[in-house]
C-alpha positions as a printed NumPy array, in Angstrom:
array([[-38.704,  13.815, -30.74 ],
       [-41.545,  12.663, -29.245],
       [-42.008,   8.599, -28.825],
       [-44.639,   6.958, -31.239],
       [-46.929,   5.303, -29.338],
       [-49.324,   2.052, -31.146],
       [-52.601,   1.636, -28.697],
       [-53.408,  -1.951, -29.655],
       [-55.529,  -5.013, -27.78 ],
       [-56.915,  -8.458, -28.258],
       [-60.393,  -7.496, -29.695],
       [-62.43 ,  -4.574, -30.673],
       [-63.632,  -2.21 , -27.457],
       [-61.165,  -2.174, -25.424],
       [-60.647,   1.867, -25.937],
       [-57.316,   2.162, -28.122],
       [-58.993,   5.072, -29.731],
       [-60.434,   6.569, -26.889],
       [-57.067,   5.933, -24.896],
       [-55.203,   7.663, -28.093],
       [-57.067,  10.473, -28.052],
       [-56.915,  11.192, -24.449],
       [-53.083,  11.197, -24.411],
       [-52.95 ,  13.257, -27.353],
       [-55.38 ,  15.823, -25.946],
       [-52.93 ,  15.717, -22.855],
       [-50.047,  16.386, -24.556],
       [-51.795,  19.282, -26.151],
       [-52.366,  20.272, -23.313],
       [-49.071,  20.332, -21.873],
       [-48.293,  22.793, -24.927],
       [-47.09 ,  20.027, -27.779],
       [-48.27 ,  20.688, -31.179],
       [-51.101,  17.77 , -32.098],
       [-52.285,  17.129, -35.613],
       [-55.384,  14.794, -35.656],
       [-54.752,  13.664, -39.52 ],
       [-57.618,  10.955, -39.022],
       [-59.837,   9.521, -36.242],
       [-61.649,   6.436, -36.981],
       [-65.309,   7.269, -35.167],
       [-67.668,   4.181, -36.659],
       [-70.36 ,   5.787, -35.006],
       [-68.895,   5.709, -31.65 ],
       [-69.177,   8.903, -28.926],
       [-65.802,  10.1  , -29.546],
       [-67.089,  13.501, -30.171],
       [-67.294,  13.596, -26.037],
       [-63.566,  13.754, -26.26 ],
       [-62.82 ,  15.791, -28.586],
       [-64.342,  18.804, -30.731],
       [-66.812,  17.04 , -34.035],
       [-64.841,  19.343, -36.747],
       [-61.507,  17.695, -35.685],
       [-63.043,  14.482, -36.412],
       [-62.231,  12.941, -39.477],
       [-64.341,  10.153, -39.828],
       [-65.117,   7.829, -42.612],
       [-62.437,   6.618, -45.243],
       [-58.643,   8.354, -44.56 ],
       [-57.687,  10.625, -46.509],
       [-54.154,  11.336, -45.452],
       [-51.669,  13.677, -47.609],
       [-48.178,  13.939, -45.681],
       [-47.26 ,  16.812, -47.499],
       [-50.463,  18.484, -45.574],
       [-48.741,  17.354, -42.012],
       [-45.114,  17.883, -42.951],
       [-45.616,  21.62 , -43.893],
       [-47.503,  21.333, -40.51 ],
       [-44.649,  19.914, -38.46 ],
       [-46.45 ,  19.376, -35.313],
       [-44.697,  16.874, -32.729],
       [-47.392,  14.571, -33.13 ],
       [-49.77 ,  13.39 , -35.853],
       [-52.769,  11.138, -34.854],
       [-53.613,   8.448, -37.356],
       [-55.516,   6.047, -36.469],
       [-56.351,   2.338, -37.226],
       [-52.997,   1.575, -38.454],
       [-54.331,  -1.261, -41.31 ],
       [-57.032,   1.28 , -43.101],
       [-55.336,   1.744, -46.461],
       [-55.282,   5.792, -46.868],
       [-57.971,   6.934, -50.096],
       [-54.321,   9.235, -51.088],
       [-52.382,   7.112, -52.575],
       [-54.236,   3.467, -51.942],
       [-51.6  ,   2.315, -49.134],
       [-51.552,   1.083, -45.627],
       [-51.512,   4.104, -43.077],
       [-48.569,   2.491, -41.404],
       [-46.042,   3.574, -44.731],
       [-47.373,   6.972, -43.633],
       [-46.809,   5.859, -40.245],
       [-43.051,   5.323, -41.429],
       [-42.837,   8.376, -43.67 ],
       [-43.284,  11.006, -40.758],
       [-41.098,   9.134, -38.045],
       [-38.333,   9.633, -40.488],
       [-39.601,  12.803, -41.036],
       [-38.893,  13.659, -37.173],
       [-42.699,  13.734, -36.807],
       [-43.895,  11.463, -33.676],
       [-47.12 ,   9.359, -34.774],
       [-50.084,   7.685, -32.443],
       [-52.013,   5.222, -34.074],
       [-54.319,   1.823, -32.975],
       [-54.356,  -2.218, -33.908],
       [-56.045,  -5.075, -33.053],
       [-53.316,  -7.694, -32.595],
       [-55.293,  -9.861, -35.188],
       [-53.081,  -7.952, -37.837],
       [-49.676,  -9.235, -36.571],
       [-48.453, -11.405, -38.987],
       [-47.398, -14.281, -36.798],
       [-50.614, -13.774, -34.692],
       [-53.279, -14.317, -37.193],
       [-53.109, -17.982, -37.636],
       [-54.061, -18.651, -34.083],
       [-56.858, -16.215, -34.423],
       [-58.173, -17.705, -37.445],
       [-57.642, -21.193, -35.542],
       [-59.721, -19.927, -32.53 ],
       [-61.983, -17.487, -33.563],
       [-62.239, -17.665, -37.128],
       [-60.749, -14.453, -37.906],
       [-58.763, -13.91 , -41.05 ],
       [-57.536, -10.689, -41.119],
       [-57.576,  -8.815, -44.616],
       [-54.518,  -6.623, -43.974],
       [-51.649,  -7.784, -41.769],
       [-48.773,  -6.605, -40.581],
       [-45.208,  -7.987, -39.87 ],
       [-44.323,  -8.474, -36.182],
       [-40.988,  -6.426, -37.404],
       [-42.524,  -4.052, -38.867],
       [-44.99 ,  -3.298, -35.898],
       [-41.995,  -2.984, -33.606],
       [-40.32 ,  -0.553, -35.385],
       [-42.814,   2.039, -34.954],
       [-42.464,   2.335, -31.926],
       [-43.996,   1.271, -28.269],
       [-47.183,  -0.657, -28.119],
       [-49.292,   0.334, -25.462],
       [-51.568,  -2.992, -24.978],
       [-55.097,  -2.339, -23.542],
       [-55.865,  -4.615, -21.221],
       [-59.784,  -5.394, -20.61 ],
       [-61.772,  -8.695, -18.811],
       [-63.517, -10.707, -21.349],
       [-66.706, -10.243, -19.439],
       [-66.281,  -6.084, -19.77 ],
       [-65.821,  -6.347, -23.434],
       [-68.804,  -8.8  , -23.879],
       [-71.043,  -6.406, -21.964],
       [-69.566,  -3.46 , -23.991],
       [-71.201,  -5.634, -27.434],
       [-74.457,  -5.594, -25.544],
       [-74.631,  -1.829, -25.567],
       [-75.627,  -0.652, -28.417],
       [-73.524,   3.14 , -28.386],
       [-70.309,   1.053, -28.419],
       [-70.887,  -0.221, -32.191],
       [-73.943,   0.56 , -33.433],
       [-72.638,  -0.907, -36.53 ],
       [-71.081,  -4.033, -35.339],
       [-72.329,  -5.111, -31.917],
       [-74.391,  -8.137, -32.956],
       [-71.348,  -9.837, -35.016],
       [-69.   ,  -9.058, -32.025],
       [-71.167, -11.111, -29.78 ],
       [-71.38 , -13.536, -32.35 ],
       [-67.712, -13.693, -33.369],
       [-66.154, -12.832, -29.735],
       [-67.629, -15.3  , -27.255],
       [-66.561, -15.097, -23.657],
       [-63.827, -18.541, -24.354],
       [-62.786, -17.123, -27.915],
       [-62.098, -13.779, -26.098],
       [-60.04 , -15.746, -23.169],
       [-57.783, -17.165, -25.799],
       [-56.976, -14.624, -27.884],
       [-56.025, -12.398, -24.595],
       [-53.605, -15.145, -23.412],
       [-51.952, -15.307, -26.672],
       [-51.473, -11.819, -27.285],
       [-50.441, -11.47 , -23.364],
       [-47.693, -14.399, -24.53 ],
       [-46.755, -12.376, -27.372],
       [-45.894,  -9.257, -25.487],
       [-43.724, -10.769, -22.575],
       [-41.467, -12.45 , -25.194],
       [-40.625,  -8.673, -26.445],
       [-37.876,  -6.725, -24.919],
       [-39.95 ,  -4.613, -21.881],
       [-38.876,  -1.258, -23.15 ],
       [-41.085,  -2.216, -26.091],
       [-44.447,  -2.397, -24.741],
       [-46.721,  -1.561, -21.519],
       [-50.246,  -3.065, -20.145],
       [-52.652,  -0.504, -18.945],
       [-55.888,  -1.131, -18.017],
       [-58.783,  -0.463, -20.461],
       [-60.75 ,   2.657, -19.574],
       [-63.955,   2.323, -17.907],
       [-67.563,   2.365, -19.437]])
């Protein structure tokens, strides 16, 4: 089996769904079986990675039964904290349901959803997130992949309008260059208490 992989960061833009799908399109390369279950576009050019009918954009629609009868290696779900239209729950029980299923799952989250994380983003940003997740639960999935990006890159990213069409002027708003050094440290804190097999930094793509 196949490791589960969770591309997460400190804000939106960093590329967890672009990084996602590039590893998954590798690995489908390399001859695994990839099902893309559902890709999270928001009006974003992720079409330039992969084909538009494999997109599933919009609200998730998810049926397991669908994927198991599938089997591939790997199912791609993204945006871990969307609750699927199916059966009105988290993605992340589906997340659970195919890992014990033998089925290998890559998904994204902004660290805002950790449970013990969202306080300080609510103290220094303002963010209360809707949905959360438990730091124990997150771990279990599997290995977070943290994006790592400059606060000045992401900032610039908000001032281009392809990014988020939908949401660039409240992420310059929300996400100003000292709220977007803080949260970074404290989710950089959060990761180097975890066991190192757990996690790994990469550097944000490019663009």
């Amino acid at each position: 089996m196949l490791q589960s992989t969770i591309f997460c960061s400190y804000a939106p833009g960093a590329g967890k769904t672009t990084h996602m799908l590039k590893q998954a399109l590798q690995m489908e390369k390399a001859g695994h079986t990839i099902s893309f279950d559902f890709v999270y576009d928001d009006g974003r050019p992720l079409p330039l990675l992969i084909k538009k009918e494999r997109i599933l954009s919009g609200k998730p629609f998810v049926e397991l039964k669908n994927i198991l009868a599938r089997n591939p290696e790997v199912s791609v779900i993204d945006e871990l904290l969307m609750r699927n239209e199916h059966d009105g729950k988290p993605l992340y029980m589906s997340f659970i349901r195919l890992t014990e299923e033998g089925i290998s799952v890559y998904s994204t989250v902004n660290l805002f959803h950790v449970r013990s994380l969202n306080p300080c983003y609510r103290e220094i940003a303002g963010i209360d997130a809707k949905r959360t997740i438990s730091d124990r639960t997150l771990l279990s999935l599997g290995k977070l992949v943290f994006l790592d990006i400059e606060p000045d890159q992401l900032r610039e990213r908000y001032n281009r309008p392809e990014f988020f069409p939908q949401h660039a002027a409240a992420f310059r708003a929300t996400y100003t260059k000292e709220r977007l050094t803080a949260c970074r440290s404290i989710c950089l804190s959060f990761l180097t208490k975890l066991d190192p097999n757990r996690y790994e930094i990469q550097e944000a793509c490019q663009g």
